[in-house]
DSSP file (Angstrom, degrees, kcal/mol; ACC not computed):
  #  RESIDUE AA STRUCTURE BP1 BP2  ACC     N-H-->O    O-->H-N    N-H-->O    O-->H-N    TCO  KAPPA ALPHA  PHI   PSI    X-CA   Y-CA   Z-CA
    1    1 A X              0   0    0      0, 0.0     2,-0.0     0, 0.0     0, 0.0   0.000 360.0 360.0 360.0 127.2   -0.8  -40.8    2.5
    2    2 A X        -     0   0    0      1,-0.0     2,-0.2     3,-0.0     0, 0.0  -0.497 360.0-150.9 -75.4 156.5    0.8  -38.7   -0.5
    3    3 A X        -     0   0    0     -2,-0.0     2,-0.6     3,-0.0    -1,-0.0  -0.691  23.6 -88.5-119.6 179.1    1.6  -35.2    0.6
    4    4 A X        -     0   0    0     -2,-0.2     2,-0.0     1,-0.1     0, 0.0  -0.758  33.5-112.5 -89.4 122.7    1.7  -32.4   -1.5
    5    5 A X        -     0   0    0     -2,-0.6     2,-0.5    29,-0.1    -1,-0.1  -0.309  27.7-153.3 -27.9 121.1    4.5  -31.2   -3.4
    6    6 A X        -     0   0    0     -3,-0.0     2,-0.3    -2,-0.0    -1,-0.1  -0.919  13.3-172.5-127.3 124.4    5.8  -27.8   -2.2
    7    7 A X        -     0   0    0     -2,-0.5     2,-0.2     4,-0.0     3,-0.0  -0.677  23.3-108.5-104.9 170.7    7.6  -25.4   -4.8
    8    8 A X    >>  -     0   0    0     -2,-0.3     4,-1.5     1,-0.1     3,-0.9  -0.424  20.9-114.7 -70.3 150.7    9.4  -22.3   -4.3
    9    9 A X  H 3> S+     0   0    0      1,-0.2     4,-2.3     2,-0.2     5,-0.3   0.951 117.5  54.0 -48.9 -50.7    8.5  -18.6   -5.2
   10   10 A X  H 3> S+     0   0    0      2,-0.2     4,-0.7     1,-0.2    -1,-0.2   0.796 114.5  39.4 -50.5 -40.3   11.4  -18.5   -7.6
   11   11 A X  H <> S+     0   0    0     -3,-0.9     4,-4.6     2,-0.2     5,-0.3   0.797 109.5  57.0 -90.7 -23.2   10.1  -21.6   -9.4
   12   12 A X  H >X S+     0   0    0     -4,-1.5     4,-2.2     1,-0.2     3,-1.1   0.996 108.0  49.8 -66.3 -46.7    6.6  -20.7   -9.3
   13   13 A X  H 3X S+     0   0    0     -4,-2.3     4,-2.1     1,-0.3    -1,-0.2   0.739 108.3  58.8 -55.6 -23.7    7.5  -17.2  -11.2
   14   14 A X  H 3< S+     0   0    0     -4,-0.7    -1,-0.3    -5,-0.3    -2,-0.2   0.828 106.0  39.7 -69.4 -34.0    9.4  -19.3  -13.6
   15   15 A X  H XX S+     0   0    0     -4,-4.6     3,-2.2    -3,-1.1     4,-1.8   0.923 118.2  57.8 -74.2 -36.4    6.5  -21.4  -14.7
   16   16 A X  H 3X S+     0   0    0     -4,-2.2     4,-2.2    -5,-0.3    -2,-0.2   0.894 110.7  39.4 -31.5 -61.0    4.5  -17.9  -14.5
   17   17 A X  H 3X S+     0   0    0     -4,-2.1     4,-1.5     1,-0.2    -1,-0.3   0.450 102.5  63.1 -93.9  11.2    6.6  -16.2  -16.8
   18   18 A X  H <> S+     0   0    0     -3,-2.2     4,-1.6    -4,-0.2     6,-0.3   0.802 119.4  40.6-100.6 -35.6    7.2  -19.3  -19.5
   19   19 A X  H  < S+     0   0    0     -4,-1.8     5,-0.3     4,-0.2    -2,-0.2   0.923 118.5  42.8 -18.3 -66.2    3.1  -18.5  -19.6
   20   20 A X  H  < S+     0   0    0     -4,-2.2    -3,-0.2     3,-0.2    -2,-0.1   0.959 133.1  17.8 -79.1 -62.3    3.2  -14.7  -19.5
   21   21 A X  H  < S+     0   0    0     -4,-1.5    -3,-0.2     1,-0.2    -2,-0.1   0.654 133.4  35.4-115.2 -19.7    6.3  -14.1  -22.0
   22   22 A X  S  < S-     0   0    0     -4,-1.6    -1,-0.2    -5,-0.2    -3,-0.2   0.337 101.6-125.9-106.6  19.7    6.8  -17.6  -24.3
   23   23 A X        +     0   0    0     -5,-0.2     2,-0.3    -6,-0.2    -4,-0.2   0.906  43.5 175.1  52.6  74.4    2.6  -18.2  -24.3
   24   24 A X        -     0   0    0     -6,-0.3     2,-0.1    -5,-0.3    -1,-0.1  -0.751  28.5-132.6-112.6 145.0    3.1  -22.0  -22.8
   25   25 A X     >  -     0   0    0     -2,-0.3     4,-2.1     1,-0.1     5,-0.3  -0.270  25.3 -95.2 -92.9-155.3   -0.4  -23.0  -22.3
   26   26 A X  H  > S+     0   0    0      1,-0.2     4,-3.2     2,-0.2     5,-0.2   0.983 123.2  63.8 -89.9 -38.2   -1.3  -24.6  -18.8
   27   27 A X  H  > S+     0   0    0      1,-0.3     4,-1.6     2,-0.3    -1,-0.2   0.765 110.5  37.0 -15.1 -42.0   -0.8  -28.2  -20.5
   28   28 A X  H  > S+     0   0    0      2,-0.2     4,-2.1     1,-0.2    -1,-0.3   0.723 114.5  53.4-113.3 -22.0    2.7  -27.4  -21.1
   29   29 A X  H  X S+     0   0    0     -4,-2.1     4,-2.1     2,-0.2     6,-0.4   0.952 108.3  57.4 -76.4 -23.1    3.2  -25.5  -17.8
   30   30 A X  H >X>S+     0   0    0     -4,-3.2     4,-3.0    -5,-0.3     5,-0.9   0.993 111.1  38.8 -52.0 -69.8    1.8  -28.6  -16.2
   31   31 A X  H 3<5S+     0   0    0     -4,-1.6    -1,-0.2     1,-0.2    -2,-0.2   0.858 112.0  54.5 -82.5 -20.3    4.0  -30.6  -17.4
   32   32 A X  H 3<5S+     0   0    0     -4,-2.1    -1,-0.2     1,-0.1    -2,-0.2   0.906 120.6  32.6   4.4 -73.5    7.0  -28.5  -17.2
   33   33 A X  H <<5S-     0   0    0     -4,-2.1    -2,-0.2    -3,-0.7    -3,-0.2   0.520  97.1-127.5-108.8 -14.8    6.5  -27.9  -13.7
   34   34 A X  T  <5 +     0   0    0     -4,-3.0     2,-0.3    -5,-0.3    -3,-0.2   0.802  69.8 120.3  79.5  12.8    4.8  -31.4  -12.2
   35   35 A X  S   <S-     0   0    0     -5,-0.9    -1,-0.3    -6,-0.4     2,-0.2  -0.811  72.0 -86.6-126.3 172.7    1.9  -29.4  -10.5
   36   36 A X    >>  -     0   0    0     -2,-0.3     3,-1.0    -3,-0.1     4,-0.6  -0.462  35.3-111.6 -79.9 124.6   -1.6  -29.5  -10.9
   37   37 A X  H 3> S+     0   0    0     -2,-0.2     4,-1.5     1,-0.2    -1,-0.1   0.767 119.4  47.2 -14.7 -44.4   -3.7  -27.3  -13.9
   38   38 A X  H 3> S+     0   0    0      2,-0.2     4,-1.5     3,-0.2    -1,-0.2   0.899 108.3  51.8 -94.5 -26.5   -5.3  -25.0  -11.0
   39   39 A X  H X4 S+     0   0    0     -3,-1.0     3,-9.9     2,-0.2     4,-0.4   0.791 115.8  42.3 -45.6 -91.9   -1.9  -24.3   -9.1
   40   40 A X  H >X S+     0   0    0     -4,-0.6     3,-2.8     1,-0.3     4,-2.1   0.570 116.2  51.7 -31.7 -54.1   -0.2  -23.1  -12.6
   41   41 A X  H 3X S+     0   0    0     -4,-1.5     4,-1.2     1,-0.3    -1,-0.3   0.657 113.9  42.1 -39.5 -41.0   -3.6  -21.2  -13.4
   42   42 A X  H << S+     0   0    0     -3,-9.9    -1,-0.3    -4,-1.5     4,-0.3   0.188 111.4  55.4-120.1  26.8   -3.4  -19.5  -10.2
   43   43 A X  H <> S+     0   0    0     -3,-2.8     4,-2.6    -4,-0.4     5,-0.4   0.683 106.1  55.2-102.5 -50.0    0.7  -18.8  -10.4
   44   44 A X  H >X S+     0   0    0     -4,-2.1     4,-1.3     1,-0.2     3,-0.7   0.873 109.2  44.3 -53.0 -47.9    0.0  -17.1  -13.4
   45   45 A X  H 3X S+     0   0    0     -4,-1.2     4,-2.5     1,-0.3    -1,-0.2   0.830 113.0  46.4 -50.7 -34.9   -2.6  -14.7  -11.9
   46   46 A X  H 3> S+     0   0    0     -4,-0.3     4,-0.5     1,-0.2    -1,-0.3   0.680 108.2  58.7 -84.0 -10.4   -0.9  -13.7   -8.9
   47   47 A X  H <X S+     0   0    0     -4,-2.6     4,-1.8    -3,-0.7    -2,-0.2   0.796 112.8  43.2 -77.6 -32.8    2.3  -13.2  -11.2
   48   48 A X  H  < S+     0   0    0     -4,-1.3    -2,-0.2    -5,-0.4    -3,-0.2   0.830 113.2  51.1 -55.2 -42.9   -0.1  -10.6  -13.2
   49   49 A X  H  X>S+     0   0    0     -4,-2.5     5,-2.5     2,-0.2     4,-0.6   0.712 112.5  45.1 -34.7 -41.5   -1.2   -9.3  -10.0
   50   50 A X  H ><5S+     0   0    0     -4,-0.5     3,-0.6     1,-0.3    -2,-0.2   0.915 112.1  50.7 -94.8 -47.6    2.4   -8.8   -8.7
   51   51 A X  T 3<5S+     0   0    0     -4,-1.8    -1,-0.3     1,-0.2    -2,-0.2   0.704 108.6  48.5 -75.4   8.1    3.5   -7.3  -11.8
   52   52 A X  T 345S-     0   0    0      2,-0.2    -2,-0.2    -3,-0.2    -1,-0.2   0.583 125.0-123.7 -95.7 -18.4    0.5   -4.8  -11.8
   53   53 A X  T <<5S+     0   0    0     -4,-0.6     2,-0.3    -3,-0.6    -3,-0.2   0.486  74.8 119.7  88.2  30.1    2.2   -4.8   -8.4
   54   54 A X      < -     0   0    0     -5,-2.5    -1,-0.5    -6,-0.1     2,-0.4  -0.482  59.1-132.1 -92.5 178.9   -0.8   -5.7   -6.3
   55   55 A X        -     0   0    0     -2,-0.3     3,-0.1     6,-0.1     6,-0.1  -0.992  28.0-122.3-146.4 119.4   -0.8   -9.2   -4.0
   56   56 A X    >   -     0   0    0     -2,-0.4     3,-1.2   -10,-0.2     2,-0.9  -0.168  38.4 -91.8 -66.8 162.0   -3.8  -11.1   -4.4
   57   57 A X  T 3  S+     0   0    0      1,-0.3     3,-0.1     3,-0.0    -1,-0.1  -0.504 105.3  17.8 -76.8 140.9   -5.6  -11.6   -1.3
   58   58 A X  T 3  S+     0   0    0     -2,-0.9    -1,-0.3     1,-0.4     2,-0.2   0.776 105.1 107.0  91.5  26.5   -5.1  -14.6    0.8
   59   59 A X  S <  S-     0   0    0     -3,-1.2    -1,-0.4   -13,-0.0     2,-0.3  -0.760  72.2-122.1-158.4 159.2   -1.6  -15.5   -1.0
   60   60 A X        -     0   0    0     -2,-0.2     2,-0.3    -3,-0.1    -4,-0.1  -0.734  37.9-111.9-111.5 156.3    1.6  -15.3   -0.1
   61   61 A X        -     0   0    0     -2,-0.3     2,-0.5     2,-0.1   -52,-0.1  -0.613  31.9-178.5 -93.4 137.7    3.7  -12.9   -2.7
   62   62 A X        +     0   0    0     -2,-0.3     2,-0.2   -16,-0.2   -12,-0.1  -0.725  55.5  92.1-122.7 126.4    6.4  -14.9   -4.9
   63   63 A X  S  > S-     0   0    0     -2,-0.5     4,-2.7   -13,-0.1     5,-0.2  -0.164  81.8-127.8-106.3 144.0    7.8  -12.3   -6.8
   64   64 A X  H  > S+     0   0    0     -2,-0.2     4,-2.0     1,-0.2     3,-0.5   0.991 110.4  49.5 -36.8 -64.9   11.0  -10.7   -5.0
   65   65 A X  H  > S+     0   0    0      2,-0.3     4,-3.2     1,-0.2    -1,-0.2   0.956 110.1  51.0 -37.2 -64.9    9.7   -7.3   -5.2
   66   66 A X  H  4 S+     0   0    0      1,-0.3    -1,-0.2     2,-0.2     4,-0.2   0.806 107.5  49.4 -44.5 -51.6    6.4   -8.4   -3.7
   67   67 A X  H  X S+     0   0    0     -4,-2.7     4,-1.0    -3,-0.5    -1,-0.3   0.815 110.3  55.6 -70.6 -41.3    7.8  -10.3   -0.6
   68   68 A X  H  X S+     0   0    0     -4,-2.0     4,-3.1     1,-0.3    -2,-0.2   0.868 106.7  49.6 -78.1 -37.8   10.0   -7.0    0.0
   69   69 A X  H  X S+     0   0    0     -4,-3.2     4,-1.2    -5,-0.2    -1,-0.3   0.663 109.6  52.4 -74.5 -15.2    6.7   -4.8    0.0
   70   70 A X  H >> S+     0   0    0     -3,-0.2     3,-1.6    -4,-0.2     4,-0.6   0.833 112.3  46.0 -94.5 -89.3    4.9   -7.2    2.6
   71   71 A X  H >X S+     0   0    0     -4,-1.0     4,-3.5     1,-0.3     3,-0.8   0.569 108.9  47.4 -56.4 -59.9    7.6   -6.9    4.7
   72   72 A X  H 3X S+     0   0    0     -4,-3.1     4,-0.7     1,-0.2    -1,-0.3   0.836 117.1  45.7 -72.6 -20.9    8.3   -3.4    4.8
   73   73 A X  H <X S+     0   0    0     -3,-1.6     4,-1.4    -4,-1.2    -1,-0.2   0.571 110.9  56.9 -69.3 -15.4    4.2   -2.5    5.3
   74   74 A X  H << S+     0   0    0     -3,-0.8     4,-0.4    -4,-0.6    -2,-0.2   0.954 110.1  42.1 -76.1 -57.1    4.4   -5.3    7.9
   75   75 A X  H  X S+     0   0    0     -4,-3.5     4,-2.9     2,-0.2     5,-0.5   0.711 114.0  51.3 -47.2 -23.5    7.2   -3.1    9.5
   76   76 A X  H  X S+     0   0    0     -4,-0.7     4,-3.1    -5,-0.4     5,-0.3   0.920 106.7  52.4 -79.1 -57.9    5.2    0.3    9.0
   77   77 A X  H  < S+     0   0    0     -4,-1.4    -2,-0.2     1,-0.2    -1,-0.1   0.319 115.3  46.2 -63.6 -51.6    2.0   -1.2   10.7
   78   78 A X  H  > S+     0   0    0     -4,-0.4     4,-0.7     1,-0.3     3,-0.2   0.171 110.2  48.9 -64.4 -41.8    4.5   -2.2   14.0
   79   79 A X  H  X S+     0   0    0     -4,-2.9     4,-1.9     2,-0.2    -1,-0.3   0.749 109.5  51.1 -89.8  -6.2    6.1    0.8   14.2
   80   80 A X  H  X S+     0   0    0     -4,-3.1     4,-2.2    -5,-0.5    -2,-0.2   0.888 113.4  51.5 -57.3 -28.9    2.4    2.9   14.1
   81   81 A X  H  > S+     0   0    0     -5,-0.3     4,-0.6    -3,-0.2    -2,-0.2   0.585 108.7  45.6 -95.4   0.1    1.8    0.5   16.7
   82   82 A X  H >X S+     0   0    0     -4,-0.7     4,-2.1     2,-0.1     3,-1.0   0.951 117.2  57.9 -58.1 -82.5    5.3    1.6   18.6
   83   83 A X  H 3X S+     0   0    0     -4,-1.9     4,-0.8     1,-0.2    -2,-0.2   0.630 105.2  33.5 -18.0 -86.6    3.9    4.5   17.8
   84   84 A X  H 3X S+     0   0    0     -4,-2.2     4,-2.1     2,-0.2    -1,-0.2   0.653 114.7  61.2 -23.9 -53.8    0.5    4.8   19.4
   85   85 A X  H <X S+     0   0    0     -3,-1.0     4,-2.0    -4,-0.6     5,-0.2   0.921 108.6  45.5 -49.3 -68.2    1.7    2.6   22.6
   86   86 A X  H  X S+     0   0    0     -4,-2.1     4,-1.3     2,-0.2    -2,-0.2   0.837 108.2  61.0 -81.6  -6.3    4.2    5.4   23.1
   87   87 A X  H  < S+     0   0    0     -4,-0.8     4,-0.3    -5,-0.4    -2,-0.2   0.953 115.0  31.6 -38.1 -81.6    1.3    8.2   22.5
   88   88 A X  H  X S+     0   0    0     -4,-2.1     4,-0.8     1,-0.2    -2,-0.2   0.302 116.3  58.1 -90.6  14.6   -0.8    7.4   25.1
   89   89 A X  H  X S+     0   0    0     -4,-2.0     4,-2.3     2,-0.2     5,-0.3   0.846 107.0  49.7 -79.3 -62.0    2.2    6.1   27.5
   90   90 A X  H  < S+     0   0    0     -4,-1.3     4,-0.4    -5,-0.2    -2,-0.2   0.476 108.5  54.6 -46.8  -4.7    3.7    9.6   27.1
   91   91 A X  H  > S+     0   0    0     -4,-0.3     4,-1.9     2,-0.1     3,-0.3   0.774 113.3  46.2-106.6 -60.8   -0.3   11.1   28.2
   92   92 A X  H  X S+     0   0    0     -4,-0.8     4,-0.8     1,-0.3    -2,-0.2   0.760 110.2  47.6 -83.3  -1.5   -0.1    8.8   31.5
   93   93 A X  H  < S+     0   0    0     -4,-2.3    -1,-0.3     2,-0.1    -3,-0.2   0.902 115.4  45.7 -94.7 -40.1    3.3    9.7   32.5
   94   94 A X  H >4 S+     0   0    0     -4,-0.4     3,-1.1    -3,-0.3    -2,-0.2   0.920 114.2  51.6 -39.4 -46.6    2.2   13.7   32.0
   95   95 A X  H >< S+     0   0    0     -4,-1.9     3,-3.3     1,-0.3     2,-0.3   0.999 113.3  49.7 -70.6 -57.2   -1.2   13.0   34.0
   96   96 A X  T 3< S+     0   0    0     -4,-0.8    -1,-0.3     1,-0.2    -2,-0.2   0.193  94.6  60.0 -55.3  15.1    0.9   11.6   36.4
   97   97 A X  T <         0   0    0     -3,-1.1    -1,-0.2    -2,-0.3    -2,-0.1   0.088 360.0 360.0-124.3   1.7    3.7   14.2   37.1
   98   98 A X    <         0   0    0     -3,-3.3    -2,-0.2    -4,-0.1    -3,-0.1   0.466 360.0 360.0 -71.9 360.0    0.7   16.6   38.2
């Protein structure tokens, strides 16, 4: 069984941006890059996405920048839920010191 060929975020923004900034069509990013017309098709959108600085949905962010911002909203929602946890811990330890 062939398996799939896995590139990196760094290379996928490199076929992205010989698209975006020397106008390669997907013919030439295809071969460039050894991946399939609808990969390269759908690195270049989420590399337009990312520099509009949205993250398409269901995708994982390859631009640096992009991976830094999922992380640090991945940290914000855990500590809200730190947060929250210690709300309503700090209300049963009050009801309980009546």
């Amino acid at each position: 069984m062939k398996t799939r060929p896995t590139f990196s975020p760094a290379f996928k923004v490199e076929i992205a941006k010989l698209m975006v900034e020397q106008n390669y069509s997907i013919a030439q990013a295809c071969a460039a890059s050894g991946a399939g017309p609808s990969a390269v098709r759908r690195w270049k959108l989420q590399y337009l996405a990312e520099l509009a600085g949205q993250t398409l949905p269901h995708t994982q962010a390859i631009t640096a920048e992009q991976r830094e911002i999922s992380k640090l909203k991945q940290r914000i929602r855990d500590l809200e839920m730190d947060k929250e946890i210690l709300k309503k811990a700090s209300v049963l330890f009050a009801q309980g010191l009546r």
